[in-house]
C-alpha positions in Angstrom: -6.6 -63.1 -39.1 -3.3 -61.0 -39.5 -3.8 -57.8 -41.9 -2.5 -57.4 -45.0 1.1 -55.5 -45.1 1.3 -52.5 -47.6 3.4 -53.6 -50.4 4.5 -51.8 -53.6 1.9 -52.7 -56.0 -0.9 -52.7 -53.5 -4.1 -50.8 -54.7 -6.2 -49.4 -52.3 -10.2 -48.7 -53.1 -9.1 -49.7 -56.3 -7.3 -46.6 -57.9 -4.5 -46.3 -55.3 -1.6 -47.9 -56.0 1.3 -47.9 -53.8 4.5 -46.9 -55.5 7.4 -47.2 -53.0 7.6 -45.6 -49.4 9.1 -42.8 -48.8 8.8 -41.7 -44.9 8.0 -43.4 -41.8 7.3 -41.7 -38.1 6.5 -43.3 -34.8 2.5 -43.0 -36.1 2.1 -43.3 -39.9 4.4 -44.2 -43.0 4.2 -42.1 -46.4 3.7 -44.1 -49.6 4.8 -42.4 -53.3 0.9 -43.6 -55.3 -0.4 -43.3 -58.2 -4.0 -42.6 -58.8 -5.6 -44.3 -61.7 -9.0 -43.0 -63.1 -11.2 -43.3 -65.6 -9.9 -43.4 -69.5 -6.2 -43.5 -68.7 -6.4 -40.8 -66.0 -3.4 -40.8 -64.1 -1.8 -38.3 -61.4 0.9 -39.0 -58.2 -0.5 -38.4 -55.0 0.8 -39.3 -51.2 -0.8 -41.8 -49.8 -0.6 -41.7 -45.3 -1.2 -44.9 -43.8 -1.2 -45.6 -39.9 1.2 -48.3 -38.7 -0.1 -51.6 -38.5 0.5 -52.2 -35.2 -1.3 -49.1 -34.1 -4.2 -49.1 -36.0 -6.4 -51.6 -34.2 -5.9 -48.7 -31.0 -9.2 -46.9 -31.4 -6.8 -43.6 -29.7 -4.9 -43.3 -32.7 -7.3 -44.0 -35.2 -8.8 -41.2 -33.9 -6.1 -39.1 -34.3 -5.9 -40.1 -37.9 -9.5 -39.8 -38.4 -8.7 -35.9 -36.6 -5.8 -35.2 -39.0 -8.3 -36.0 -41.9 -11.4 -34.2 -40.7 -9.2 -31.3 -40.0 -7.2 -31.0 -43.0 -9.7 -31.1 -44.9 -11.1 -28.0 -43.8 -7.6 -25.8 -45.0 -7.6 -25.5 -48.5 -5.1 -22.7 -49.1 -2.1 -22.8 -51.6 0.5 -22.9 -49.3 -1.0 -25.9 -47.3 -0.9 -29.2 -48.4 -4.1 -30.1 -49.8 -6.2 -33.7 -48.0 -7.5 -34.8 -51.5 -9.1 -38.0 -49.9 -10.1 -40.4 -46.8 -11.0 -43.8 -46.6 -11.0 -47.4 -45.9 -9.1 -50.2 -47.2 -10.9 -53.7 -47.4 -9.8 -55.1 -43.6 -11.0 -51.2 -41.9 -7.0 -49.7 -42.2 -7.9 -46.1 -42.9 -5.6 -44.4 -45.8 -5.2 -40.5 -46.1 -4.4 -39.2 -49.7 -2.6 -36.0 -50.3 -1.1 -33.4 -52.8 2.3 -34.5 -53.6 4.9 -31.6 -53.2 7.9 -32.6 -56.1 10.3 -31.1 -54.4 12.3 -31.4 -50.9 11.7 -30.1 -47.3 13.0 -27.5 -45.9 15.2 -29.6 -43.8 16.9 -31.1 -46.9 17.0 -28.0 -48.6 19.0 -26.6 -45.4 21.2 -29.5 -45.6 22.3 -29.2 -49.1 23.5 -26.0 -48.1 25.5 -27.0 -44.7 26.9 -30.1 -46.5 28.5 -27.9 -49.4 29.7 -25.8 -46.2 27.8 -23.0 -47.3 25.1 -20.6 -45.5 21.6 -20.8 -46.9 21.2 -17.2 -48.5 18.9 -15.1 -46.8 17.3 -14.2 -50.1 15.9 -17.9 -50.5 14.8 -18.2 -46.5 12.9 -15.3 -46.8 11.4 -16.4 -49.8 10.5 -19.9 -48.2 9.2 -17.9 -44.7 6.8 -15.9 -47.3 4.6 -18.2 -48.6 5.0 -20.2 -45.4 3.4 -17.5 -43.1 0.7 -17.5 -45.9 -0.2 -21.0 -45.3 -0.1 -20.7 -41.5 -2.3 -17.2 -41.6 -4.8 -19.7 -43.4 -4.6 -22.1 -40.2 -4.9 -19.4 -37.9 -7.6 -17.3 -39.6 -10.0 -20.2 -40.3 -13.5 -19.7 -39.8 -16.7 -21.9 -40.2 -19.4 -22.0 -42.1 -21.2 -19.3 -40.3 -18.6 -17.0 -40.6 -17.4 -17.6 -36.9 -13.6 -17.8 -36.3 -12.2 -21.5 -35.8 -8.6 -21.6 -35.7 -6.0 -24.5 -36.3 -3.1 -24.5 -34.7 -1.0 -26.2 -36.4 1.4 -27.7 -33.2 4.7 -29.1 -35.5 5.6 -26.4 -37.4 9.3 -27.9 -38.0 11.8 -27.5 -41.5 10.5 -31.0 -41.7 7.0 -29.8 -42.5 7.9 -26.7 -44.7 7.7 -28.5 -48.6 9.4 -26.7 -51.1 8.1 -27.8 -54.5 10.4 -27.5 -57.6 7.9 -25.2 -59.5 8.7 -22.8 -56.2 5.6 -22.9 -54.1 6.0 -23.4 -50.6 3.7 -25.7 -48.7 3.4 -26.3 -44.8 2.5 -30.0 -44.2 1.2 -32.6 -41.4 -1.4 -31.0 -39.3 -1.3 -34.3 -37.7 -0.7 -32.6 -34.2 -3.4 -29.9 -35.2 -6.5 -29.5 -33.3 -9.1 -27.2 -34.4 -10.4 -24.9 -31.7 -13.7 -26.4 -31.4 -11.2 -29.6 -30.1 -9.0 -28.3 -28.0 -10.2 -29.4 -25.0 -10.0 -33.0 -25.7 -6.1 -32.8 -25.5 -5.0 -34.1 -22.7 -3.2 -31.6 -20.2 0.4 -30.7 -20.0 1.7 -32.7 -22.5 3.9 -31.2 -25.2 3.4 -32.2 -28.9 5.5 -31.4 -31.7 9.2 -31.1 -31.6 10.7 -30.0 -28.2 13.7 -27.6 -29.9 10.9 -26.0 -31.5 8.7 -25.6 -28.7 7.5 -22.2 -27.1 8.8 -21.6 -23.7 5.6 -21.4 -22.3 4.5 -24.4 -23.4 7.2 -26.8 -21.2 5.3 -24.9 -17.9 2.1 -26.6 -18.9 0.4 -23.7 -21.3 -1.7 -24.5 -24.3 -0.5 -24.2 -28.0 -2.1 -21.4 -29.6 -1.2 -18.5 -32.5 1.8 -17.3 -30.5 3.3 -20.4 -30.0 3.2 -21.4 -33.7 4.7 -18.1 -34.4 7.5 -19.1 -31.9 8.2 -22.0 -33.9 8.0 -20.4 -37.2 10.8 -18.0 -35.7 13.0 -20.9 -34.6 12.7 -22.8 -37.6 13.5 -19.4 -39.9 16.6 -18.7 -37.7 18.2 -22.4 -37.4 17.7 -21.7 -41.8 19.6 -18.6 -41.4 22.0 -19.7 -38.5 23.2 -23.0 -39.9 23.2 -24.4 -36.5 20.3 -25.9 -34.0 18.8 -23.1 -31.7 18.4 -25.5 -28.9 20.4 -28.4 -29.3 20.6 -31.4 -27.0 20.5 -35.2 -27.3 17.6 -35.6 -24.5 14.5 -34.0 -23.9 15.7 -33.0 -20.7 18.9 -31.2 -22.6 16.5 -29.6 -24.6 14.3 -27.9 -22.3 17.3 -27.1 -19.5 19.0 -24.8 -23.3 15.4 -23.6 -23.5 15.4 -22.6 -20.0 19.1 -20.9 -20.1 17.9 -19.2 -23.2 21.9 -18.7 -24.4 20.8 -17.1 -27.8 23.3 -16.1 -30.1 22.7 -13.0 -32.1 21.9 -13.7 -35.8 23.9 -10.3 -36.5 26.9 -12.2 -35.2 26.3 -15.2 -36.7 25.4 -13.8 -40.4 26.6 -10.4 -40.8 24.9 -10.6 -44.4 21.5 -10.6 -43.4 19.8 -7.3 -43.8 18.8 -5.7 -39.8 15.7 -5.6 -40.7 15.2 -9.2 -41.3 17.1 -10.0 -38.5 14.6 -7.7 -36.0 11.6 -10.0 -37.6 12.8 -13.4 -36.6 13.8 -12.3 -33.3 10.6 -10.8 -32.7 9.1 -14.1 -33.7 11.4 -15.9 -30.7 11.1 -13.6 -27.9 10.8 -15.7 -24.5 7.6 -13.8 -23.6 4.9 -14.5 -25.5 3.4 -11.2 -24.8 6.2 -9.1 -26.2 6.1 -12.0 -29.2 5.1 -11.0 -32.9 1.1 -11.6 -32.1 0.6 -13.3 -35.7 1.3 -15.1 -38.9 -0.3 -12.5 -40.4 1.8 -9.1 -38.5 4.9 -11.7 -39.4 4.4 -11.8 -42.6 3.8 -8.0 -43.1 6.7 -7.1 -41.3 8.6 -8.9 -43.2 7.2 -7.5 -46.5 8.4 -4.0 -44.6 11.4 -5.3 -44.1 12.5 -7.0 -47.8 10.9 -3.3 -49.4 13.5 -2.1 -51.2 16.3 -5.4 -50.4 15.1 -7.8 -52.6 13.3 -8.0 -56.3 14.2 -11.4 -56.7 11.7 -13.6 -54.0 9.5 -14.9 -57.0 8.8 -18.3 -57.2 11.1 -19.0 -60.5 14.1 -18.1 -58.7 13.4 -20.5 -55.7 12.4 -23.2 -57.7 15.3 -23.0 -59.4 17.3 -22.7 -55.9 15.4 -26.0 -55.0 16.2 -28.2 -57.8 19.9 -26.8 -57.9 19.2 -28.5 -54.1 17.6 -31.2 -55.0 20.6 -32.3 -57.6 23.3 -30.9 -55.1 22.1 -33.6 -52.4 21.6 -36.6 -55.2 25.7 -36.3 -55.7 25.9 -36.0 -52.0 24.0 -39.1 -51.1 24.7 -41.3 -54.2 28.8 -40.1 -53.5 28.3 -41.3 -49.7 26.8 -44.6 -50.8 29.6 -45.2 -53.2 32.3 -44.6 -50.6 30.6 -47.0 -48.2 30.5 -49.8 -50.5 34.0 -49.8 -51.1 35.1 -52.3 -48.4 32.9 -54.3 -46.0 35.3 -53.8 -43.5 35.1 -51.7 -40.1 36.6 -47.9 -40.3 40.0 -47.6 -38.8 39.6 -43.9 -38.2 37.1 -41.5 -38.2 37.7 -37.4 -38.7 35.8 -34.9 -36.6 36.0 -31.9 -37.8 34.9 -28.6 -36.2 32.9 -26.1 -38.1 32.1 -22.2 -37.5 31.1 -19.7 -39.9 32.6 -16.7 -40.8 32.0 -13.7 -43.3 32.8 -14.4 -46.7 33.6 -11.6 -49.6 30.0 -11.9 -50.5 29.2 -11.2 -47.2 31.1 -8.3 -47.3 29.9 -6.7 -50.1 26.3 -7.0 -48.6 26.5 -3.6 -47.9 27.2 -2.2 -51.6 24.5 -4.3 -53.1 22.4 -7.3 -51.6 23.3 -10.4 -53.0 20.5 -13.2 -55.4 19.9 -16.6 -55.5 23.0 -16.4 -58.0 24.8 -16.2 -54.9 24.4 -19.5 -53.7 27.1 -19.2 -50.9 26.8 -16.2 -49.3 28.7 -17.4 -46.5 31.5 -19.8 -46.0 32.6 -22.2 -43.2 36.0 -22.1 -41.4 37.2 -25.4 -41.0 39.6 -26.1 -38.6 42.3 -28.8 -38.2 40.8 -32.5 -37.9 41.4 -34.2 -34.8 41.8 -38.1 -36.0 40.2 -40.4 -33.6 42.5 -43.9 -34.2 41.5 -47.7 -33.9 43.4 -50.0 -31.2 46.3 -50.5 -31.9 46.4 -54.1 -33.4 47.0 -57.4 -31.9 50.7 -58.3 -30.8 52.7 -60.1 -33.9 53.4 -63.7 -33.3 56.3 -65.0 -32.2 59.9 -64.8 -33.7 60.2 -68.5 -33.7 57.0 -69.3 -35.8 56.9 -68.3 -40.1 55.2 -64.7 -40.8 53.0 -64.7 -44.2 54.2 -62.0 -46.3 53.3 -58.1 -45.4 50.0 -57.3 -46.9 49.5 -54.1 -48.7 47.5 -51.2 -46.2 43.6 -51.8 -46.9 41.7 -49.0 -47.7 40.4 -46.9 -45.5 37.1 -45.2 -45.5 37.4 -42.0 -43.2 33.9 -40.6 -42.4 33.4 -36.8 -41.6 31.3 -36.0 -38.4 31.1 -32.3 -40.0 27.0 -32.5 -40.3 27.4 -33.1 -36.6 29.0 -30.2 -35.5 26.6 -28.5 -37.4 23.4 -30.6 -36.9 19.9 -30.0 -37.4 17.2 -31.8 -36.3 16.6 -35.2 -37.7 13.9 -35.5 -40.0 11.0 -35.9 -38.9 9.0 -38.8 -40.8 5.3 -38.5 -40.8 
């Protein structure tokens, strides 16, 4: 008998009701629920669901059943919370967790680049705060007995940095996360997680761990600060032959706003050798607090939440724009634009040096555009002989011209749970 497809409407257990969904990965899809209780009790929750077509493979239900056990062991405010773990009536399993109203940080970063704008360094280092919290709670896990068991957690990605509109800052999916205790059951060599965030080390075979983690973190916070990918490529083997040339640019050169100091912590984070690597979350986040001292009194969580819903609302008129312009005309695009973007310094960058800049200053930094290059159609078909009638001209149709800017400044595509 063929199982029952999730649905909107569908209640699971009976108090989980699925809403609409609202991410899908090559494992699990998200639902939006709702959780209805006792005398009108009511809350939104996520609701994780394995694909249907994998969840009769006893390997990935034990994955799932693994991404439950172990994230149910982190409660920490800057992690998302595993509120619950079951079974529907055919066996699926369902995961329910804390919803994060908010965005990633991978939409955050695009609100910024699509408004050709830097993210200001004020609001990444207020994100990379509360993040290294969450990740020291992984890291510094210990048992019941008191002894240490760490979780690495393996995908530390913009993708899986939530930023909630009340301003806290969550890390999610520990779905690749394996407590220490379970290491050993991973299977050898085999890289998990994104591969432009992966630590060098790791593509020769090594095992995830604290420093590697760290690595990410430090990739993730620099492609914030960068505007740009750190290791771009369109294969896995493009990826790992940038991570193997290790052509860096300096964020100094790239963002002559940002404060040295800050600068010095995210490159520690991405040093090639994880020896001479920042050794934790935790000596991360304290340099960092020694290196904001004195820069910036306005990292509270008011002024990023309001940075995130001025975000939120910037990429609503982005989206809802684009979706306009495409339903215009059903026909192909006769041209397409691609246009070439790098960043320079803007006035606000400039005066960096008399004061720092806020969150006021939501573009810190502003892109040079350069001249499109317009990438014609064919030219049309021949017109038909002199000898035979020609209808009357037609008016031009309208043309939708499509920007490849996010492409020359691409980030990672979202990664879906």
């Amino acid at each position: 008998m063929a199982k029952k497809r999730d649905a909107p409407h569908r209640v699971l257990a009976g108090k989980y009701e699925l809403i609409r969904q609202v991410g899908k990965g090559g494992m699990a899809v998200v639902w939006r629920a709702r959780q209805r209780g006792a005398a009108g009790f009511s809350r939104v929750v996520a609701v994780k669901r394995m694909l249907i077509d994998l969840a009769s493979d006893p390997a990935s239900a034990e994955l799932f059943i693994e991404e439950a056990r172990v994230g149910a062991q982190l409660a920490h405010p800057n992690i998302v919370e595993v509120l619950d773990f079951g079974q529907d009536e055919e066996g699926g399993y369902y995961l329910v967790l804390d919803w994060v109203d908010g965005i990633d940080l991978l939409d955050y970063m695009r609100s910024f680049h699509q408004a050709k704008r830097h993210m200001p360094w004020q609001a990444v280092a207020a994100v990379a705060t509360q993040a290294l919290l969450g990740l020291m709670a992984a890291h510094e896990r210990v048992d019941d007995d008191g002894a240490p068991r760490p979780v690495i957690h393996r995908d530390v990605t913009p993708s899986n940095v939530m930023l909630g509109k009340n301003g806290i800052v969550k890390l999610a999916d520990f779905g690749l996360a394996r407590a220490a205790d379970r290491l050993t059951r991973t299977l050898p060599n085999i890289i998990k997680g994104k591969l432009a965030y992966t630590a060098p080390e790791l593509t020769r075979g090594k095992r995830a761990g604290v420093s590697s983690d760290v690595f990410a973190m430090g990739v993730t916070l620099w492609e914030a600060l960068a505007g740009r990918r750190m290791f771009a490529g369109t294969t896995p083997q493009e990826i790992i032959g940038n991570i193997a040339a290790w052509k860096i640019p300096s964020l100094k050169l790239l963002r002559p706003d940002l404060p040295s100091g800050v600068i010095t912590v995210v490159e520690a984070a991405i040093q090639k050798d994880p020896r001479a690597r920042t050794a934790s979350a935790r000596a991360m986040h304290e340099e960092l607090g020694r290196a904001l001292r004195g820069l910036a009194d306005d990292l509270d969580a008011s002024k990023l939440a309001a940075s995130v819903i001025s975000a939120k609302a910037r990429l609503d008129r982005m989206d809802a724009s684009v979706e306009r312009e495409l339903s215009i005309d059903d026909d192909p695009l006769s041209a397409s634009v691609e246009i070439s973007v790098d960043f320079e310094s803007s006035p606000s960058a400039r005066r960096a040096s008399v004061r720092p800049a806020s969150f006021a200053d939501e573009a810190p930094t502003l892109p040079r555009v350069v001249l499109p290059r317009v990438v014609a159609e064919p030219p049309p078909a021949p017109a038909p002989p002199a000898a035979e009638a020609r209808p009357p001209a037609a008016g031009p149709k309208r043309q939708i011209v499509r920007s490849s800017l996010a492409a020359s400044t691409r980030l990672p595509d979202k990664k879906k749970p």
